[in-house]
C-alpha positions as CSV (number, residue, x, y, z in Angstrom):
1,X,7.2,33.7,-51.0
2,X,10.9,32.7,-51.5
3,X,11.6,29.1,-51.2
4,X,14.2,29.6,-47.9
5,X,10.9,31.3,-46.6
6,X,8.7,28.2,-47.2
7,X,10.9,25.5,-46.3
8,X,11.5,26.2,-43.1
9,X,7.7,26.8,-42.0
10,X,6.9,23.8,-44.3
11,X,9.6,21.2,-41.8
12,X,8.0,22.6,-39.1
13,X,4.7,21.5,-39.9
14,X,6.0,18.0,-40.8
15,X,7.8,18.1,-37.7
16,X,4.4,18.1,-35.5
17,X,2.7,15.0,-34.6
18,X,0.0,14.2,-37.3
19,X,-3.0,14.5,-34.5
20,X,-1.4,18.2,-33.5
21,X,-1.5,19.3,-37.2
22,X,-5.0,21.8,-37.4
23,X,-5.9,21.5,-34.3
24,X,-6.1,24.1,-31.8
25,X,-6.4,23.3,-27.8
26,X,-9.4,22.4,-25.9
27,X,-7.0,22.6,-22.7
28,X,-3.6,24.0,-22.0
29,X,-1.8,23.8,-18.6
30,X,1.6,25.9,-18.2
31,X,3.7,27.1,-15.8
32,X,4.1,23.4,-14.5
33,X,6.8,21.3,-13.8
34,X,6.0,18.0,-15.8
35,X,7.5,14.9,-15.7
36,X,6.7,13.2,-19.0
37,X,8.2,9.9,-18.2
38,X,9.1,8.8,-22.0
39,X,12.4,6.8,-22.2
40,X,14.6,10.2,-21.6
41,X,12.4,11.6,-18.5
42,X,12.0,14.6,-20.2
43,X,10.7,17.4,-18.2
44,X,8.7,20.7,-19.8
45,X,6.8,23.7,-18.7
46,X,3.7,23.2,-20.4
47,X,1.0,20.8,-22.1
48,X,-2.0,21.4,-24.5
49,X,-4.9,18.7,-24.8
50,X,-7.6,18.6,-27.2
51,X,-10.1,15.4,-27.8
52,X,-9.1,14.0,-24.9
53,X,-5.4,13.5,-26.1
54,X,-2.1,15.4,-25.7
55,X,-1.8,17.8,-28.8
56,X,1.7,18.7,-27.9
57,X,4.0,19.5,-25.3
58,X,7.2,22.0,-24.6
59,X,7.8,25.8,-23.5
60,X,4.9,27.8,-22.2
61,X,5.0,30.2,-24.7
62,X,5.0,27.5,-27.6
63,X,1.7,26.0,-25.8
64,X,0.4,28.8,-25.3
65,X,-0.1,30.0,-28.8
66,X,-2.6,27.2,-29.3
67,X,-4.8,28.6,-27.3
68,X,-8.5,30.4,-28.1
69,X,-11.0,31.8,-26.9
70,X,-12.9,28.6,-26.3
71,X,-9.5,27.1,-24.9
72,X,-9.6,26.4,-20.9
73,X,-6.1,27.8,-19.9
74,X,-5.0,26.7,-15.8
75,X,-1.7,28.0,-14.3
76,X,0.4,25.3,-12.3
77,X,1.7,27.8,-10.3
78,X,4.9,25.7,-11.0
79,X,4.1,22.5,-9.3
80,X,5.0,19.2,-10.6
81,X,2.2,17.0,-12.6
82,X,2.3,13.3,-13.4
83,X,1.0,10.8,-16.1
84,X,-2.6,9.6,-14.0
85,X,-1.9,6.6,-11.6
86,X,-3.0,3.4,-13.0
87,X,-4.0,0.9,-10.1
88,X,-3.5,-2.9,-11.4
89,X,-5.1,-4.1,-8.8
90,X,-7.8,-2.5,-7.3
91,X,-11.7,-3.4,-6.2
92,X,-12.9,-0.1,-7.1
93,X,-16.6,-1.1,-8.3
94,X,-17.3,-3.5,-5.2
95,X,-15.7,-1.0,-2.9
96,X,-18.1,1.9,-4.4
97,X,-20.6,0.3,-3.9
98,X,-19.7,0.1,0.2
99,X,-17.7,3.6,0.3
100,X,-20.4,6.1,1.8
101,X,-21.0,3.2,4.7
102,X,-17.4,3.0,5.9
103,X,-15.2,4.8,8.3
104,X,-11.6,4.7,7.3
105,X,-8.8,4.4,9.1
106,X,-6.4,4.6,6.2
107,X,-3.8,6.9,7.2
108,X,-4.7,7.4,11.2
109,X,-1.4,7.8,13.2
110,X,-2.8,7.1,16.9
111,X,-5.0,4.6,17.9
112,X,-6.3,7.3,20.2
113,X,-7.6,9.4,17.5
114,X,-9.1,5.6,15.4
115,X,-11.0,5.0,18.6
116,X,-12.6,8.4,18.6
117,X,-13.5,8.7,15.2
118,X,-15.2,5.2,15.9
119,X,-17.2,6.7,19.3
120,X,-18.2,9.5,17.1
121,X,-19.7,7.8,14.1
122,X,-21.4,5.2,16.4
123,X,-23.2,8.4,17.8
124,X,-24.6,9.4,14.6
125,X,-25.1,5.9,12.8
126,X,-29.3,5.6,12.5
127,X,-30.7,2.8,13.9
128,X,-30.8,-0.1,11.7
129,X,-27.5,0.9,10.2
130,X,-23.7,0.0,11.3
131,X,-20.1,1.5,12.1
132,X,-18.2,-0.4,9.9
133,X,-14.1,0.1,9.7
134,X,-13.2,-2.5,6.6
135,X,-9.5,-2.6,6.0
136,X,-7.0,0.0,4.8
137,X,-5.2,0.0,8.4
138,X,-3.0,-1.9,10.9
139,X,-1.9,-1.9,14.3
140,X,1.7,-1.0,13.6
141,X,0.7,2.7,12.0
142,X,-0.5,3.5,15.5
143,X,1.6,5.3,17.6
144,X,0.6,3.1,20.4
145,X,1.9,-0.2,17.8
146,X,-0.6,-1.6,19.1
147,X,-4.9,-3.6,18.1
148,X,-7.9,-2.1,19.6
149,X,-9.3,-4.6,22.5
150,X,-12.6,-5.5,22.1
151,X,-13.6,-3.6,25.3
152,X,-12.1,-0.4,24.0
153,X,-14.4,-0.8,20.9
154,X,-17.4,-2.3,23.0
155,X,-17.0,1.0,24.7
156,X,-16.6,3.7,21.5
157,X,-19.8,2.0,19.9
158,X,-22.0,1.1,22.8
159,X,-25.3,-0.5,21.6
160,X,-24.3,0.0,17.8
161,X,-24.2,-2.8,15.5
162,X,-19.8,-2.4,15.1
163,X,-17.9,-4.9,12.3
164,X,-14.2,-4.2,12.5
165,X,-12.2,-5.5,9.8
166,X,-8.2,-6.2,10.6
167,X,-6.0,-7.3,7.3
168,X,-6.7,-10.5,6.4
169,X,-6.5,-11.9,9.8
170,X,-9.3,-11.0,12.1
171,X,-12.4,-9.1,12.7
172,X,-14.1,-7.3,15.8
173,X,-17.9,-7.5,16.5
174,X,-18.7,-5.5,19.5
175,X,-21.6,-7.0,21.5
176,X,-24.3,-5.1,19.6
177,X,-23.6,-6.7,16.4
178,X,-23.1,-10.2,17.9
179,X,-26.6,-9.7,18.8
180,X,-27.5,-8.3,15.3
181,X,-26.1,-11.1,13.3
182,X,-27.5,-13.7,16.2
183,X,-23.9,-15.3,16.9
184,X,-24.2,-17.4,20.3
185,X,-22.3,-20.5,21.8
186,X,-24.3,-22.3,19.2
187,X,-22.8,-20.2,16.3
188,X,-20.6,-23.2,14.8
189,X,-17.2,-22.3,13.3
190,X,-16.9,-22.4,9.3
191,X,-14.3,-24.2,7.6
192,X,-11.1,-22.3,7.9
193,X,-12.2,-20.0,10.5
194,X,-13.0,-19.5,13.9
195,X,-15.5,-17.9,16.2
196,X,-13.5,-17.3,18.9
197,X,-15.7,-18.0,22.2
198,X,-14.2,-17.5,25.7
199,X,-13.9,-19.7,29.0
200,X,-17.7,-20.0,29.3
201,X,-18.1,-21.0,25.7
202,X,-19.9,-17.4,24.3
203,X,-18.6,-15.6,21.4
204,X,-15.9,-12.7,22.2
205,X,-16.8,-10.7,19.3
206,X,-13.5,-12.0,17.5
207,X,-13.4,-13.9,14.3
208,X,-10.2,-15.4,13.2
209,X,-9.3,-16.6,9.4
210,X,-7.5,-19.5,10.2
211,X,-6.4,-19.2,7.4
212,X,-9.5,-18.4,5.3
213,X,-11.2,-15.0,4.9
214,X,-14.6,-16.6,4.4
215,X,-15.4,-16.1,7.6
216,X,-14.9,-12.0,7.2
217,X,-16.2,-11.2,4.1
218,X,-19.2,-13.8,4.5
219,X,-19.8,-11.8,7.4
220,X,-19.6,-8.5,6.3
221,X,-21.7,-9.8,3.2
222,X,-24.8,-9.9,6.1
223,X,-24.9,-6.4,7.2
224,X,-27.5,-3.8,5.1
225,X,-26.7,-2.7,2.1
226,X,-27.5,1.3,0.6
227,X,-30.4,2.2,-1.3
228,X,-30.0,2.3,-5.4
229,X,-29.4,6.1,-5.3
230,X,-27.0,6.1,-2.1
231,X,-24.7,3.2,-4.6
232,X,-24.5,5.6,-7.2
233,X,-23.8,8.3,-4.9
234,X,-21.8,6.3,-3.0
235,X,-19.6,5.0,-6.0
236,X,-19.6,8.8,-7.3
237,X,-17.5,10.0,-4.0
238,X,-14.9,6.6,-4.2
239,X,-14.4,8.0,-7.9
240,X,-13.6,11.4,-6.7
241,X,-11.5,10.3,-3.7
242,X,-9.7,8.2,-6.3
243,X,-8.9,11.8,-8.5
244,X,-8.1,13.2,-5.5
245,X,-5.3,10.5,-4.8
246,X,-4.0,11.1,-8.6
247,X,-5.7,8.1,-10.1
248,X,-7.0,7.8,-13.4
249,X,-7.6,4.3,-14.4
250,X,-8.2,0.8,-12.1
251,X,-8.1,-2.3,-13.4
252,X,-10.8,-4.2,-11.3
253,X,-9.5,-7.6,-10.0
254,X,-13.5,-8.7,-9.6
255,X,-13.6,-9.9,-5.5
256,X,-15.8,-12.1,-3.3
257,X,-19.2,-11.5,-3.1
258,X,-19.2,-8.9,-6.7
259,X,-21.6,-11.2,-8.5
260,X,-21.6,-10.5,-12.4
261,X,-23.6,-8.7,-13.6
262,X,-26.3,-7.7,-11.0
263,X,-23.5,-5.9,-9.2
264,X,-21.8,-3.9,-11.9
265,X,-25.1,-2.4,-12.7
266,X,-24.1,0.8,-10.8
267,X,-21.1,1.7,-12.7
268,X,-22.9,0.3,-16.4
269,X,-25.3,3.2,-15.3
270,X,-22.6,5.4,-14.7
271,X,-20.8,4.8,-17.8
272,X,-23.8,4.8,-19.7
273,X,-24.4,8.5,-18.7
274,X,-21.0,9.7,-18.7
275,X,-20.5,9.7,-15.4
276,X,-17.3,7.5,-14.6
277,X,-14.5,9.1,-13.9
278,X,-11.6,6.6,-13.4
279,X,-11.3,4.1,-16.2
280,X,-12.7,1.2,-15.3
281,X,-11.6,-2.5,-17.4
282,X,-12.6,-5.1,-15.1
283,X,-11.8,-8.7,-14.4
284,X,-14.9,-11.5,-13.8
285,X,-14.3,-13.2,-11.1
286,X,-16.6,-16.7,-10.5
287,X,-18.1,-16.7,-7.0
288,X,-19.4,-20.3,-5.9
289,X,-16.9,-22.8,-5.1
290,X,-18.2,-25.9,-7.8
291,X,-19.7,-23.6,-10.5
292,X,-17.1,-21.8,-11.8
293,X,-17.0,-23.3,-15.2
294,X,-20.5,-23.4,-15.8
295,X,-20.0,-19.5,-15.0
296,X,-16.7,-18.9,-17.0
297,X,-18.5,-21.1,-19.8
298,X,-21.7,-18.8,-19.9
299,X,-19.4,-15.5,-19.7
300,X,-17.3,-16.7,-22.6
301,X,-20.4,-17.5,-25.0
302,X,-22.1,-13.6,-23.8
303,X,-19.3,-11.4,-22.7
304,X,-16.8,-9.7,-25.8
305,X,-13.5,-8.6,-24.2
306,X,-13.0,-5.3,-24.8
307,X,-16.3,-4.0,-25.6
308,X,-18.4,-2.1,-23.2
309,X,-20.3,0.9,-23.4
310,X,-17.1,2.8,-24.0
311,X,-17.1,1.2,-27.5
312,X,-16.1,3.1,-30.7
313,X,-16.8,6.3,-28.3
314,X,-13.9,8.4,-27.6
315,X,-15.5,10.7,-25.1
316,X,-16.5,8.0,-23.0
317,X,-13.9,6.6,-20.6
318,X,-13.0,2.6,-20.6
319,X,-15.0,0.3,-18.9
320,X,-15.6,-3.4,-20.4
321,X,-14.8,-7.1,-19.5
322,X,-10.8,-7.4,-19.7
323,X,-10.6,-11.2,-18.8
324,X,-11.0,-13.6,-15.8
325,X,-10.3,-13.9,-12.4
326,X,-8.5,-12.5,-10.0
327,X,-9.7,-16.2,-8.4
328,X,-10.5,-18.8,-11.1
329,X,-11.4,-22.1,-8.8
330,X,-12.4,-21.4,-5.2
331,X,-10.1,-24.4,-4.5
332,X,-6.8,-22.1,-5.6
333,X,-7.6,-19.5,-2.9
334,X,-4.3,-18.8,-1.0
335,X,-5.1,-16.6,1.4
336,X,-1.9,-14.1,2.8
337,X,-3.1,-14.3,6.8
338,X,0.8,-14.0,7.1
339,X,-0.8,-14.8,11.1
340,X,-1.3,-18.2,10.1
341,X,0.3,-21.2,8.5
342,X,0.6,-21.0,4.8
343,X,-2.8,-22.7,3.2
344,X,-2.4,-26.2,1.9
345,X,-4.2,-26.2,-1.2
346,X,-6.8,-29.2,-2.2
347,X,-5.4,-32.2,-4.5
348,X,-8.2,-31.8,-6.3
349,X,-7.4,-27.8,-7.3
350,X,-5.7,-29.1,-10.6
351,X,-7.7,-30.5,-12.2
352,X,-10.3,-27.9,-11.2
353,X,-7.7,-25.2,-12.7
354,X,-7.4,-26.6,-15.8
355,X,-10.9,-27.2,-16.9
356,X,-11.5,-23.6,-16.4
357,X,-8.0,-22.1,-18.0
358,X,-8.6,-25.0,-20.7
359,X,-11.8,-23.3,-22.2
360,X,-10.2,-19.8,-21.4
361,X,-7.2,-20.3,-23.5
362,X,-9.8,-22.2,-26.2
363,X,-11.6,-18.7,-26.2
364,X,-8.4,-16.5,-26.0
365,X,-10.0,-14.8,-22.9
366,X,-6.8,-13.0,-20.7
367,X,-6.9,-14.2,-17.3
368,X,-5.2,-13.5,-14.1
369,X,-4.2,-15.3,-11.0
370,X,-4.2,-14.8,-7.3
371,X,-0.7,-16.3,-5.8
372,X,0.6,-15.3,-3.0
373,X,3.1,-18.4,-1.9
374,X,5.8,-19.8,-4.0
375,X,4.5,-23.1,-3.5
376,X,1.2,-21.9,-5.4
377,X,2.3,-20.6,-8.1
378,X,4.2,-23.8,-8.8
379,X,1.3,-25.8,-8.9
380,X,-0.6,-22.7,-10.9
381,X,2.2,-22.9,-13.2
382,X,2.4,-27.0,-14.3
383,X,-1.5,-26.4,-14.8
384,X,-0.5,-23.7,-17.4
385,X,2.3,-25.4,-19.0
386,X,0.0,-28.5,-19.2
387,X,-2.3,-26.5,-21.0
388,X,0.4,-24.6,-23.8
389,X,1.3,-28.0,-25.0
390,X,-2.5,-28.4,-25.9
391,X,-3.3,-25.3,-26.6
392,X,-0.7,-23.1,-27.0
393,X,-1.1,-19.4,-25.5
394,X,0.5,-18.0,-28.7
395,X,0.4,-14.6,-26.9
396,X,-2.6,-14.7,-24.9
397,X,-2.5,-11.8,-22.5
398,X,-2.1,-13.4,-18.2
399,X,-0.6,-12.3,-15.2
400,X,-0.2,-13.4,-11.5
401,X,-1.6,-11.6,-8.8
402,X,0.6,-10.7,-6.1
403,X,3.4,-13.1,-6.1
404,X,5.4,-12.0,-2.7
405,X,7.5,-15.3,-2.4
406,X,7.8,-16.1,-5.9
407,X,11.3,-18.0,-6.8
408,X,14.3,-17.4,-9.4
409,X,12.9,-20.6,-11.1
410,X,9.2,-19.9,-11.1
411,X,10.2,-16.4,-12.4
412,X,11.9,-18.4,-15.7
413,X,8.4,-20.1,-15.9
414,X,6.6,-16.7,-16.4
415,X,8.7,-15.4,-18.7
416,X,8.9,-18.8,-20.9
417,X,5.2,-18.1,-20.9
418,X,5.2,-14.8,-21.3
419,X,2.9,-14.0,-18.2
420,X,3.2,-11.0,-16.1
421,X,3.0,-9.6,-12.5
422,X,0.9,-7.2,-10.3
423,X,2.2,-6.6,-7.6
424,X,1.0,-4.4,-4.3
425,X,2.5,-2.7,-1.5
426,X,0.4,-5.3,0.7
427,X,3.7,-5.8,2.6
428,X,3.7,-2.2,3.9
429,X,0.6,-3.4,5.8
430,X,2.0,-6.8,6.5
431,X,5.7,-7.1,7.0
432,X,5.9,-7.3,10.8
433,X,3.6,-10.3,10.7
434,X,5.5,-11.9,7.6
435,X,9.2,-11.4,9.8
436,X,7.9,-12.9,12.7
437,X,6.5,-15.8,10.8
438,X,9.0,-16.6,7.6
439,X,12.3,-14.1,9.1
440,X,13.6,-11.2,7.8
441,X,16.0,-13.0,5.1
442,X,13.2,-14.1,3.1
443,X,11.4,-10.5,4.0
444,X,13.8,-8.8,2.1
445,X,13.2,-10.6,-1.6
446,X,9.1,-10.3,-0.5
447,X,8.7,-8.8,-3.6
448,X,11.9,-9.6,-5.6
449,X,11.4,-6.7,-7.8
450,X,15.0,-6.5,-8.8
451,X,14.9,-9.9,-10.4
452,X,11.6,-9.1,-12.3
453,X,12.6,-6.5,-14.0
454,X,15.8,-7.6,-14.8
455,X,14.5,-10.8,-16.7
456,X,12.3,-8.0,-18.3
457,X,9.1,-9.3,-17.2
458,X,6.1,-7.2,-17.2
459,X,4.8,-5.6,-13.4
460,X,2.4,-3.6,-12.9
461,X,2.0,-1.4,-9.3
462,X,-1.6,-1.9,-7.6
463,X,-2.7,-1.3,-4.2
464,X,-5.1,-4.2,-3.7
465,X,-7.5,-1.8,-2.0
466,X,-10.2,-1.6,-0.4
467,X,-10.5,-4.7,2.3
468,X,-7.2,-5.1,3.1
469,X,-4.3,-2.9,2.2
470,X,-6.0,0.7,1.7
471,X,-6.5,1.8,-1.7
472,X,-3.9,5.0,-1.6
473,X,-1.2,4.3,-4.5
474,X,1.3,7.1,-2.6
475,X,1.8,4.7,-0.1
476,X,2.5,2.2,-2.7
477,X,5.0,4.9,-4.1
478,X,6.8,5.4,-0.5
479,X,6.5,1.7,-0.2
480,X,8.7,1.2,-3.3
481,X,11.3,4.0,-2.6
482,X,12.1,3.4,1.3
483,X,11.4,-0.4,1.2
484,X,9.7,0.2,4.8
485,X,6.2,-0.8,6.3
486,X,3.8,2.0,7.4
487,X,5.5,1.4,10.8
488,X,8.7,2.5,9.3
489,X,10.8,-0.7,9.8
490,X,12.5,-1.2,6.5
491,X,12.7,-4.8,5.7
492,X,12.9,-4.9,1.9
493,X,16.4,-5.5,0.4
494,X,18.3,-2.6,-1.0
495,X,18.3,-4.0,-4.7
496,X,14.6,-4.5,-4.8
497,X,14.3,-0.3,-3.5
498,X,13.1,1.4,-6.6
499,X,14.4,5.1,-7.3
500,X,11.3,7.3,-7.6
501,X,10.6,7.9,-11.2
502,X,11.2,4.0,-11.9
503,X,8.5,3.3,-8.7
504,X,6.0,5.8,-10.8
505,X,6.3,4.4,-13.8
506,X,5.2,0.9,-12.5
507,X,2.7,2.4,-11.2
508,X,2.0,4.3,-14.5
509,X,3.3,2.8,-18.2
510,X,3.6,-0.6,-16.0
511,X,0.2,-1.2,-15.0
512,X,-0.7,-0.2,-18.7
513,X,1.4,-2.5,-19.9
514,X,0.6,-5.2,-18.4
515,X,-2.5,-5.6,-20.4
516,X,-1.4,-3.9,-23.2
517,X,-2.0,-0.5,-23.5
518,X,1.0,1.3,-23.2
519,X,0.7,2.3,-26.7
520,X,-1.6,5.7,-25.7
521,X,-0.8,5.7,-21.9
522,X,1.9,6.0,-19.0
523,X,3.7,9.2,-20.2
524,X,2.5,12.4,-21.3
525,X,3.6,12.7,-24.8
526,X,1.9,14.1,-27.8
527,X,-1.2,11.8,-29.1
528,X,-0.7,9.9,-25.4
529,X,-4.2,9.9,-23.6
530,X,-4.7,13.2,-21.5
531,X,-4.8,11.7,-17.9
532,X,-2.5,13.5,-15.6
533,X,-2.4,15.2,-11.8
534,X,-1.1,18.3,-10.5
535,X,0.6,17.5,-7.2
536,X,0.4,19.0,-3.7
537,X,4.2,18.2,-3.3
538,X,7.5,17.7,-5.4
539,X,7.4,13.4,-5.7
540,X,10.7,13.7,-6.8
541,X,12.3,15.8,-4.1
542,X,10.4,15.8,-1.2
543,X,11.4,14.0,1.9
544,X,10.6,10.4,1.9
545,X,7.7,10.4,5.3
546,X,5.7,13.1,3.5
547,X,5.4,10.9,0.1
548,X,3.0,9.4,2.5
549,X,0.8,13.1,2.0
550,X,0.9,13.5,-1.3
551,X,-2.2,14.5,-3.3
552,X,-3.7,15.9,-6.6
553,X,-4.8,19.2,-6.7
554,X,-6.2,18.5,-10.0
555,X,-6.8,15.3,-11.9
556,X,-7.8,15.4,-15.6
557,X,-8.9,12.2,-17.3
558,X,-9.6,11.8,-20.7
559,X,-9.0,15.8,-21.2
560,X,-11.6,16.6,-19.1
561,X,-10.6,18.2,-15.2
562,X,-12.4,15.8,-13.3
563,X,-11.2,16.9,-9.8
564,X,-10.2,20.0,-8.1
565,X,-9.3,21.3,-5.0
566,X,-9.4,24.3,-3.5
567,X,-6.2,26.0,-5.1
568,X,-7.8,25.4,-8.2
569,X,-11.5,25.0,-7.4
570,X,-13.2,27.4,-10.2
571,X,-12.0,23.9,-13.2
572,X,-14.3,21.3,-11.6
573,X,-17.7,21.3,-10.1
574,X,-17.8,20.8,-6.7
575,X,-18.7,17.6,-5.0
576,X,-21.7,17.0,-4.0
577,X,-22.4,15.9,-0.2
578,X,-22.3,11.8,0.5
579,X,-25.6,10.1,0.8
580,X,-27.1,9.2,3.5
581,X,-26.1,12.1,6.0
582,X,-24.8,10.0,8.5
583,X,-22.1,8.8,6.0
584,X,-18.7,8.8,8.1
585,X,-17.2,10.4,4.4
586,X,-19.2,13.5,5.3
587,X,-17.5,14.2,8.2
588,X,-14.5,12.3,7.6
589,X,-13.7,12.0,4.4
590,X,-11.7,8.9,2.8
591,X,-7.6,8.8,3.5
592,X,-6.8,10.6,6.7
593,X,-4.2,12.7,5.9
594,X,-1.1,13.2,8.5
């Protein structure tokens, strides 16, 4: 062969990526429309995967001739795909555990239609069992922009045990489940809360965070629990709602009442047979007010970070300790019942703080903090300072959770440190409230996203789902690029309004690099993990209200199609029924699409 022969063929071989080199496709997808989201937002027709990784991308009839006849070819029938959704903040193994026992009311438009759904499941619900509505919703979705009253749910649910969950704020107990949980004039109100009683002194069936949550979740913490096999099932049908939404990874923020590790034995099970479908790091999060560094001190002598039973595995999807918290010190708990005064935290949280972040630093353990007030993360931040001049960070991977009110100056103190933020779309649920309360001047920098990413700190788009905001990232995503609540009042200022592919990618390459990972995820690039979605609807074009309806039609993670609907239903098994038959997600399924 003449030289000008070889040298051409031999660039081109040099050109490839050295994984692509040999290799031929377990999985090709063409005929797409898909938004890469490296630094150019490069857009192509068609991708091929093999060992879980992107083997190359470009023109369809470049992919295609890596195909064979073991390849698994799908046809986008020209619809748009995007790098997998990467939740930052999300309580996806406690809220598995609890999925098959919940109706939702994520996504209801008429309180009408929220009340029936609620008459209907209390009609099936076994004796024994409970309607339970936990989160996901508020009043100002409703067309009515209004609460349920507690004699509208007394009379949906009758004499079944009914828990309610509002926000952060309140909860409903219809008369059946006072009864259950034996609350009576006697019932005494926790610290923080209230058990609201009427003019005769008896319970109502509303309890208030005033402004602590104890009250709710302790509560919720005392109604039954599934069977072994209905968790796993149970946690199973939250995975798949997840790939049905476009997610492919959570990064779990721990959460009240998740004790480690009795309650993660679920999804170790599930890893340990292959069965987890969302990437799964995870956050420890200490759960008696008093202990938490005798538990952060035994975690830190028994738990590796980063090693799991995903280790030195590639077939196996991630799921190990990433670090502590969301909460570190029950006494640094301030709670966002935007109803209610800001919390005054305890003079004694410091020092509290600092033993705890003192032997987590010592062990370079990442940690992460829940801070919802300015006036927190002030405090949060002279613990942390305190501790660099001791023992510097040097690096140490740590974030803030949340962060709606942080200031200009606080802002310089996190990148000085070089922390992080994870922010949610929490406001979408709770902006009303937060105007009426703190005015919309201060509404409009609630988050001041403009300012964060100009100082080039690191942010990361979660949801915070499941208990209070719900855990669908699209209306994260319409959140970011409207700047309104899910009542459509548009609060946020217009610098802080992302355009969409800069919303996506926080919600995509942000959330992975926020704890370092962007190196193999976030955009769909040669030798870039193979997580990606094919989308009911253009993101990019599509009119801003029906963001709000945006699903996957297929969800791959790790290279392998782990979700499919009907369009494409012959890639992906189909999904077994929820268990036990009464499960509301049987006959409701999770977000109620509009």
């Amino acid at each position: 062969m003449k030289l000008k022969t070889i040298l051409p063929a031999l660039l081109l071989i040099l050109s490839l990526p050295i994984f692509a080199q040999g290799k031929s496709a377990t999985l090709i997808v063409h005929h797409a429309v898909i938004h890469t989201l490296d630094d150019k937002n490069t857009i192509v027709e068609a991708m091929a995967v093999a060992d879980g990784k992107i083997l190359k991308i470009g023109k369809n009839s470049d992919i295609l001739k890596l195909k064979n006849k073991n390849t698994t070819v799908i046809d986008a029938k020209g619809k748009v795909i995007i790098p997998g959704i990467f939740d930052s903040h999300m309580h996806i193994i406690r809220g598995g555990r609890f999925f098959n026992t919940e109706l939702r009311w994520d996504g209801v438009r008429t309180l009408k239609r929220a009340l029936a759904m609620l008459k209907e499941q209390a009609q099936r619900t076994p004796k024994g069992q409970w309607v339970r509505v936990v989160g996901g919703w508020n009043a100002y979705q409703f067309e009515e922009k209004r609460l349920p009253t507690l004699a509208e749910i007394n009379e949906a649910t009758g004499d079944v045990p009914t828990f309610v969950l509002h926000l952060y704020g309140h909860a409903y107990l219809n008369k059946a489940g006072l009864e259950a949980l034996k609350i009576d004039a006697n019932t005494p109100n926790p610290n923080g809360g209230l058990v609201e009683k009427d003019a005769n002194g008896n319970p109502t069936g509303l309890l208030v965070a005033e402004p602590n949550a104890f009250i709710l979740y302790s509560t919720l913490s005392k109604l039954p629990e599934l069977t072994a096999d209905e968790k796993i099932n149970s946690t199973k049908q939250f995975m798949t709602e997840m790939n049905r939404l476009g997610v492919t990874a959570i990064i779990d923020a721990g959460g009240g009442f998740q004790n480690f590790p009795g309650d993660y034995g679920v999804t170790n099970g599930l890893c340990k047979d292959d069965g987890l479908t969302i990437r799964m790091p995870y956050y420890l999060f200490a759960q008696k007010a008093g202990n938490e560094l005798n538990d952060y001190s035994k975690w830190v002598s028994t738990v590796e970070i980063g090693e799991g039973c995903d280790d030195h595995d590639e077939n196996k999807v991630e799921y190990h300790a990433q670090g502590a918290g969301e909460n570190l010190v029950m006494s640094a708990g301030d709670f966002e019942n935007f109803d209610k005064p800001r919390p005054e935290l305890s003079p004694a949280m410091e020092g509290q703080l600092k033993e705890v972040l003192s032997l987590l630093v010592k062990n370079r353990w990442p940690f992460r903090i829940h801070a919802t007030y300015n006036e927190s993360i002030t405090r949060f931040l002279n613990v942390i300072e305190d501790i660099n001049k001791e023992t510097p960070l040097k690096g140490l991977l740590w974030f803030f959770d949340h962060g709606e009110t942080v200031s200009d100056e606080n802002l310089k103190r996190i990148k000085a440190l070089n922390g992080g933020l994870a922010i949610q779309h929490r406001m979408a649920y709770q902006g009303e409230s937060f105007i009426k309360r703190y005015g919309k001047t201060a509404a409009a920098n609630t988050v001041p996203l403009k300012k964060i990413l100009a100082m080039g700190i690191k942010v990361g788009m979660g949801t915070d789902g499941t208990r209070v905001a719900s855990y669908n990232p699209w209306v994260g995503l319409y959140w970011l690029t409207t700047g309104k609540t899910l009542g459509g009042m548009k609060y946020m200022a217009d610098e802080n309004i992302q355009d969409r592919t800069m919303a996506l990618k926080l919600f995509t390459y942000g959330s992975a690099q926020l704890i370092n990972l962007e190196k193999d995820r976030g955009m769909l690039t040669a030798n870039k993990l193979a997580d990606f979605a094919i989308l009911s609807d253009d993101y990019f074009n599509t009119a801003e209200e029906k963001i709000l309806n945006i699903e996957s039609e297929l969800t791959v993670v790790n290279g392998k199609v782990v979700y499919a609907n009907d369009t494409f239903r012959t890639f992906a098994a189909p999904t077994p029924k929820a268990i036990p038959d009464w499960s509301p997600v049987n006959y409701f399924g999770g977000y109620q699409k509009n």
